[in-house]
N, C-alpha and C positions, 0 to 999 in steps of 0.2 A: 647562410640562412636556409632552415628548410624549407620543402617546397609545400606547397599549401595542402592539406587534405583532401580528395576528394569527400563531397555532404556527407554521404552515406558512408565511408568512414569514417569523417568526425562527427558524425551524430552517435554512431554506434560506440565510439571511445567517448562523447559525453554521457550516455545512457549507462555504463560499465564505473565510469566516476559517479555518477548519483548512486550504483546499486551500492558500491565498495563504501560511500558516505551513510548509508542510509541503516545506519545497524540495529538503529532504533524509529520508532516513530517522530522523537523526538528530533533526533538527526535528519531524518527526512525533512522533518520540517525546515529544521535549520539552512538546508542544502538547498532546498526549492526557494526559499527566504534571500537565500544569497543570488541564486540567480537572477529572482526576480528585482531585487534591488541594484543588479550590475546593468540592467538595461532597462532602467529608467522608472521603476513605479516605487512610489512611494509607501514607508511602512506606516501603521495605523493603529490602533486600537479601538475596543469597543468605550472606553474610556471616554471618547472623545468625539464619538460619532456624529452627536449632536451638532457637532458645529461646522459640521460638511466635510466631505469625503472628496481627495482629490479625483482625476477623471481614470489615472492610471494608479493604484494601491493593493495593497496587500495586508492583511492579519494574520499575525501567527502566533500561536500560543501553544503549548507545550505539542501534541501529536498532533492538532488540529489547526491548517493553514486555509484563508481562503483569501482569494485575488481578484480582481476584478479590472476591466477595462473599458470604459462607461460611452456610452454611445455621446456623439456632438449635439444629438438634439436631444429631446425630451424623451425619457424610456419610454418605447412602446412594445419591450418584448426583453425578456432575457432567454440568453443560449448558455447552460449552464453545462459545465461536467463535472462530474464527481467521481470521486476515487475514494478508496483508505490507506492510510500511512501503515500500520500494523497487521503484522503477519503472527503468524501460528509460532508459538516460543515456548522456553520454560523460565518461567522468573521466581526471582529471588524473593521468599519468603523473608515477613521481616525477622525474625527469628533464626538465622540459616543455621546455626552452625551444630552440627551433627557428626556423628560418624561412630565406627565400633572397628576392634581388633588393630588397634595402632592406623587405619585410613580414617583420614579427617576428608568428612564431604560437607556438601552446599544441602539445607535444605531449597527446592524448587517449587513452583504449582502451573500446574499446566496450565497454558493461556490458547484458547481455541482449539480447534481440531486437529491438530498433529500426529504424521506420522510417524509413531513412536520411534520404530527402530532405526529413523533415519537418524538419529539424535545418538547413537551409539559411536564408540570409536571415531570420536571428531576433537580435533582439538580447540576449545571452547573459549572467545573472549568475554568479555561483561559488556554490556552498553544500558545506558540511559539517563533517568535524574537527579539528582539528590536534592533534598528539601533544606534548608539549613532552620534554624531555631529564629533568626532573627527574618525568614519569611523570603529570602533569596535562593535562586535556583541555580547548580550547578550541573552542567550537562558531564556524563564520564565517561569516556572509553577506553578501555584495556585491550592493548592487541596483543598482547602477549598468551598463549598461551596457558589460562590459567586452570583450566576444569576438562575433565573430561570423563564420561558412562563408559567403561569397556564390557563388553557384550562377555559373558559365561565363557569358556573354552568348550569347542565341540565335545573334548575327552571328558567333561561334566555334564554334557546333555545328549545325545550320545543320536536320539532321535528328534533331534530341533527340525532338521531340512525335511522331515517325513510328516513332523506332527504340526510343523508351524511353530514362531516364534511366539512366546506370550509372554507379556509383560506387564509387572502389576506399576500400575503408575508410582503408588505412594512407596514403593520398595528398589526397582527395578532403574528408576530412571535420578535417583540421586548421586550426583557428581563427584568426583573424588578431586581432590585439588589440594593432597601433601598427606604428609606422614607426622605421627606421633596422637597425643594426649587432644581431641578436639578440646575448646575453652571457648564457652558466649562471649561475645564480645569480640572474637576475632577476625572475623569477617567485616565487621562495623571498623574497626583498627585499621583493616587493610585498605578499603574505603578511603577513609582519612588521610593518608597514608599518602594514596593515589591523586587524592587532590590537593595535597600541601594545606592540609587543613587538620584541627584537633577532631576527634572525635566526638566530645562535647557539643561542637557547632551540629552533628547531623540530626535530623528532626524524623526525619523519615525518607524513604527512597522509590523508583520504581525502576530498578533494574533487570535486564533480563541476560540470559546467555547467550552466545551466537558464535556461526560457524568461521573458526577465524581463513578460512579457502577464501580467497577473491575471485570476481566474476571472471569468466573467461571467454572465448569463443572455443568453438567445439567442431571436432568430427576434420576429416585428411582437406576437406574445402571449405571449412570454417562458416559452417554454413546455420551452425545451430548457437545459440547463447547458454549458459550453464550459470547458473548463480544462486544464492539467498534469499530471499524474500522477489523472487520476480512476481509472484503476486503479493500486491500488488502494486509493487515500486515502479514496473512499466508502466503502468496507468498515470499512476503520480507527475512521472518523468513527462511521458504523451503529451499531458494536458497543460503542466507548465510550458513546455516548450511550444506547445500550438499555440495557445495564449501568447506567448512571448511573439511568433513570427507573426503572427495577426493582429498585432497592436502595433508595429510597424506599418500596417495599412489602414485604411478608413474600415470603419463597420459596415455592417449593414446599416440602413436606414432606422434611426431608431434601437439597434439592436446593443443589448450591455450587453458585455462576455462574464462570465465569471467561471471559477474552477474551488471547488471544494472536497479537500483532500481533509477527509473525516480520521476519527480515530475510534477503535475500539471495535468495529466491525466485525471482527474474525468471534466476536463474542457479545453481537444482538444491534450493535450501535446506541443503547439505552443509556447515554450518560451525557453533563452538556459540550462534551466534544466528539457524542457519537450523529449519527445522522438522525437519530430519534430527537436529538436535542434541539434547541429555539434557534442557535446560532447563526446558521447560513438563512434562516428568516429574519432575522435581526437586520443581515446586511441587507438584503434586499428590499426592505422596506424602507432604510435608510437610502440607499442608490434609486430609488423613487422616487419618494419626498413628495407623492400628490395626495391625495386623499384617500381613506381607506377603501370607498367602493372602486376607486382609480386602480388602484394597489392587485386589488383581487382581478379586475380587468386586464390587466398588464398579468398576473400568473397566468390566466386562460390563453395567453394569445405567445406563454413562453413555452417552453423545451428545454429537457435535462437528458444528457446522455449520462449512464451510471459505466464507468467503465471497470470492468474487472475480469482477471482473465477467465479464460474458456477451456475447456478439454477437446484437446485433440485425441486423434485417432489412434490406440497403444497398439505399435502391432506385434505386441506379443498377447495382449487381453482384447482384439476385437468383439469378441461376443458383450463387454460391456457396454457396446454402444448402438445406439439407433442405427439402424443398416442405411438410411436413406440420410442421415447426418452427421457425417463426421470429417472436422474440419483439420486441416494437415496444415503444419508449417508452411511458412514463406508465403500462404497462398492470399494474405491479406486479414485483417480484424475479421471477427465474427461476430455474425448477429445471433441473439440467444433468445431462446421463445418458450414458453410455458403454459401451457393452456391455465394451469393453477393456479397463476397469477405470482408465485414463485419468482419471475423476472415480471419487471412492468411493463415488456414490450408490448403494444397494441398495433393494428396496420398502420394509422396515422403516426404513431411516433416513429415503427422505422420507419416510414417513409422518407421520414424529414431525415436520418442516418444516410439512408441509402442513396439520396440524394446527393448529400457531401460526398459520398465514396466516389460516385460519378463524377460529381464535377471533379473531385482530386486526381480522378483516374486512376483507383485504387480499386481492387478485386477486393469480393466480399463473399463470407460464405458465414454456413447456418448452423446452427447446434440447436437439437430436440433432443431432452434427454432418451434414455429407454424404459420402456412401457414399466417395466420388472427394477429398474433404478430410481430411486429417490432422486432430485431434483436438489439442488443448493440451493441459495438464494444471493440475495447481494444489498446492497442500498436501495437499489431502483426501486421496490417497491413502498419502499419507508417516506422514500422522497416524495414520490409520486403522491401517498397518500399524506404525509403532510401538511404539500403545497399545495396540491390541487393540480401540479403542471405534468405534460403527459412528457411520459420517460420509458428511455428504451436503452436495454440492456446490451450491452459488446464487451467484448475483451481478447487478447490477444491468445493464442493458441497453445497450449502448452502441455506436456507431462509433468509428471509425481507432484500434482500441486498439493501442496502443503508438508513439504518433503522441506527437511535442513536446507536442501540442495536442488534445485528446481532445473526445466529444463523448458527452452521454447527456439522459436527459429530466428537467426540474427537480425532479418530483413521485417521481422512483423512492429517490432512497436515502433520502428521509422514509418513505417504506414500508418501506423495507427497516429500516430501524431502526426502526419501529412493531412487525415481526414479530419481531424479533430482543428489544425488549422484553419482548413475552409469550412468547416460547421463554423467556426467562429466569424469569420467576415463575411456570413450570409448576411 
């Protein structure tokens, strides 16, 4: 028999199994789904809501999962965190099948803000859903190398490294995936094909492409994580796993847990499994269950953490960033501020963050963007103004986010889901 792991090992080899699972949003879901089903909460739908909600449960439907862990008395507060499942991709047009000069390619359309040239010279699986005709959903992954963008030869571009890489989306970033006569229809065949199903059956799809590299650890003392969608699948991971250890203990007095791992975020959340949408209002009105002036009393008196990652400190591009904020690996979650309103953070709500950090005994640091840099955004704000409930912005620390290939430090989202546990049994 082996001998047992230390935590922080086996946390960080379960964080590295959810990123390699999670190649889609839809995967994610599925993977958080299973977890939470292995220790103990029950699945649900909105189907059925009406007829009571067990105290430990979970919804999951195609990118969009949310869970919940219900306090023993009567809700007087929720402690909520929110995530997104989907990251920055190229997906598959329904129409894909293109190409010229005997290469047969994929048509793509770009999903979010991506760094183009990180999407060159990778060897590219498929992941996501297929719709069937009679209204049944098939989840699909291909690991095989099937696609992939090879970047121009320098001896064709002769001044790329002096002038900069440019690249036209609709020309530059479509995939090659085999040789001969491209024919419609074969991309749809191969589909079918994959799933031991006729092609007839497919109705429609949302597939997207992905870097077939598995997550790693990095650097001569293993000190750094390397992967795909780290934002924002450590968030996802975090707050299943906080949720998960703090439903093993009692709540706070009064206090529901719940986690909301949204979809479509990298492109506005406006849809009904983005954060714009009715959904995670739906559950919480249902996990109430008192009156609607009750209802609205109970948001005032709850808290939402939006977790999503943060940019650390590049030290090859320091002039990008705020001199007096810039947050480094390993050093704990970061709080994220915006005078713009860009993040929802206000003093009250991190308080209530920084609170947790302390009692976890977790370091914390800051991120201000710079005066001369545009500011991202995330859910926190979406949330905050939907529900009314005050929300504050964190996320784990990381380089080339929205890169194929992303990079953060191995010891941050074990913190960040150590904090995110005790936020929950306040």
């Amino acid at each position: 028999m082996s001998e047992k792991l230390p935590r922080e090992e086996s946390e960080i080899n379960g964080l590295i199994r959810h990123l390699d699972a999670s190649v889609s949003p839809a995967h994610s879901v599925d993977y958080s789904a299973q977890r939470l089903r292995s220790t103990g909460f029950a699945e649900c739908s909105f189907a059925n809501v009406d007829k009571g909600l067990p105290a430990k449960g979970f919804i999951a439907d195609a990118g969009l999962l949310l869970a919940w862990n219900q306090s023993e008395s009567h809700t007087q507060r929720f402690h909520i965190v929110g995530a997104h499942t989907d990251s920055p991709c190229l997906k598959v047009k329904p129409l894909p099948d293109a190409g010229s000069f005997n290469w047969k390619q994929i048509g793509v359309e770009v999903y979010g803000g991506i760094l183009n040239n990180s999407w060159l010279d990778r060897d590219l699986g498929l992941a996501g859903r297929v719709v069937l005709e009679d209204g049944s959903v098939k989840k699909i992954r291909i690991d095989q190398a099937v696609a992939r963008i090879p970047q121009l030869a320098i001896h064709l571009d002769r001044d790329v490294n002096e002038r900069g890489l440019i690249l036209d989306k609709q020309i530059h970033l479509a995939p090659i995936w085999g040789l001969g006569q491209f024919r419609p229809g074969e991309f749809a065949e191969f589909i079918a094909t994959s799933l031991s199903i006729s092609v007839h059956e497919i109705a429609f799809w949302d597939i997207a492409l992905f870097d077939l590299t598995p997550a790693s650890l990095l650097g001569a003392d293993l000190s750094l994580l390397a992967s795909g969608r780290l934002d924002n699948q450590i968030s996802c991971w975090a707050a299943t796993e906080g949720l998960i250890a703090a439903s093993t203990i009692a709540n706070g007095e009064g206090t529901t847990s719940v986690i909301a791992l949204f979809d479509h975020e990298e492109v506005g959340s406006e849809s009904t499994h983005g954060a714009s949408g009715p959904r995670l209002a739906w559950l919480l009105e249902a996990l109430h269950s008192g009156s609607r002036a009750q209802f609205h009393e109970t948001l005032s008196r709850s808290h939402c953490i939006s977790a999503d990652n943060a940019h650390a400190i590049h030290p090859n591009y320091p002039d990008r960033h705020e001199p007096n904020h810039r947050p480094l690996p390993n050093m704990g979650p970061v709080l994220k501020v915006n005078a713009n309103q860009r993040y929802a953070t206000s003093p009250e709500s991190a308080a209530t963050f920084l609170r947790a950090c302390a009692l976890a005994e977790v370091n914390h640091q800051i991120f201000v963007s710079k005066n001369s840099v545009p500011c991202g955004s995330t859910i926190g704000p979406i949330t905050s103004t939907q529900l009314g409930i005050p929300t504050v912005d964190v996320g784990v620390a990381q380089l080339s986010m929205h890169s194929a290939r992303e990079l953060c430090g191995a010891q941050d989202p074990t913190l960040l889901a150590k904090v995110l546990q005790q936020y929950f049994s306040e």
